[in-house]
N, C-alpha and C positions, 0 to 999 in steps of 0.2 A: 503494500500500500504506500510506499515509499518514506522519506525521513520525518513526513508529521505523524509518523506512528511510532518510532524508534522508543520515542520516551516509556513504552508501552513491556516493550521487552524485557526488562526485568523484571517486570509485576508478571509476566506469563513465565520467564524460563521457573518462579521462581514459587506459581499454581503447580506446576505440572506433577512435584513427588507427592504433592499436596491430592491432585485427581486420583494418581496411582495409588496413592495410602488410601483413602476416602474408597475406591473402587474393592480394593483390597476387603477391607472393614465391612462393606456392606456382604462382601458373600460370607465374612466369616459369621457375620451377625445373622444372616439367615441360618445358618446351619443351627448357633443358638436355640432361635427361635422355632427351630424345628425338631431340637430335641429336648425343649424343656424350657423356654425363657428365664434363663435363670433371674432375680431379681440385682444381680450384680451388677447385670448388662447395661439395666435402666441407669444406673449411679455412677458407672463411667461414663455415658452419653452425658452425665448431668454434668458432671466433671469434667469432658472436655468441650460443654459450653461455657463454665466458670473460668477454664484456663483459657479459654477464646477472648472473653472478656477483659480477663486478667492481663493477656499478652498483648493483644490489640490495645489497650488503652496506654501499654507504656509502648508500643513498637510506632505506632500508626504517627504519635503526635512527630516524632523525630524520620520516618521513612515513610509518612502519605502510605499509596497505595502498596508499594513493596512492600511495607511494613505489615501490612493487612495480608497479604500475599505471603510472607513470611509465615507471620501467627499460625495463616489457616495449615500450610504444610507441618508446622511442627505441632501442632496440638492435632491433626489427623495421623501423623506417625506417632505420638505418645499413644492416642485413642487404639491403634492395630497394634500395637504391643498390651495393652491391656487387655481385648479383645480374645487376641489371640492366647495368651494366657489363662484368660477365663474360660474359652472352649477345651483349651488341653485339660483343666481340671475338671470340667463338667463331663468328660465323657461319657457317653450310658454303658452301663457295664455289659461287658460281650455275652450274648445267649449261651443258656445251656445247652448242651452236648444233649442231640438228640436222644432219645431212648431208642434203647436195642443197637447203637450206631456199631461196627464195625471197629473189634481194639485188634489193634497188631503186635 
């Protein structure tokens, strides 16, 4: 689009781990949600809209939109470490061993 966009490009290089994390987080979150919602899930989503908060109000005044652009990739990468975390401990325990199954 040429150089009146350039200013633009570090707010986008700097979404982009920020989509991939975000992208990430939503299928680990379904999987959650599909074996149990645990209520942990809800209170980290709640926590990384208070570090959203938290990190935009000191990042934004001093880097504008990078700034915003910043927050969101690192509190969507803190959120899919948490996430993922939570789904490793919530696994539902592996079925029993059919009956009469075949021992070697």
């Amino acid at each position: 689009f040429g150089p009146d966009y350039a200013p633009a490009v570090p707010m986008v290089l700097w979404m982009l781990p920020g989509a991939v994390f975000l992208g990430l987080t939503t299928v680990v979150s379904q999987y959650l949600a599909a074996v149990g919602f645990p209520a942990a899930q809800t209170g980290l989503w709640a926590g990384a809209w208070t570090a959203t908060l938290a990190f935009g109000a000191a990042a934004i005044p001093r880097h504008g939109g990078t700034g915003a652009a910043m927050t969101m990739s690192a509190v969507y990468a803190l959120l899919f470490a948490g996430i993922v975390i939570l789904a490793i401990r919530h696994r539902p325990a592996p079925p029993p061993p059919a009956s009469g199954a075949l021992r070697g």
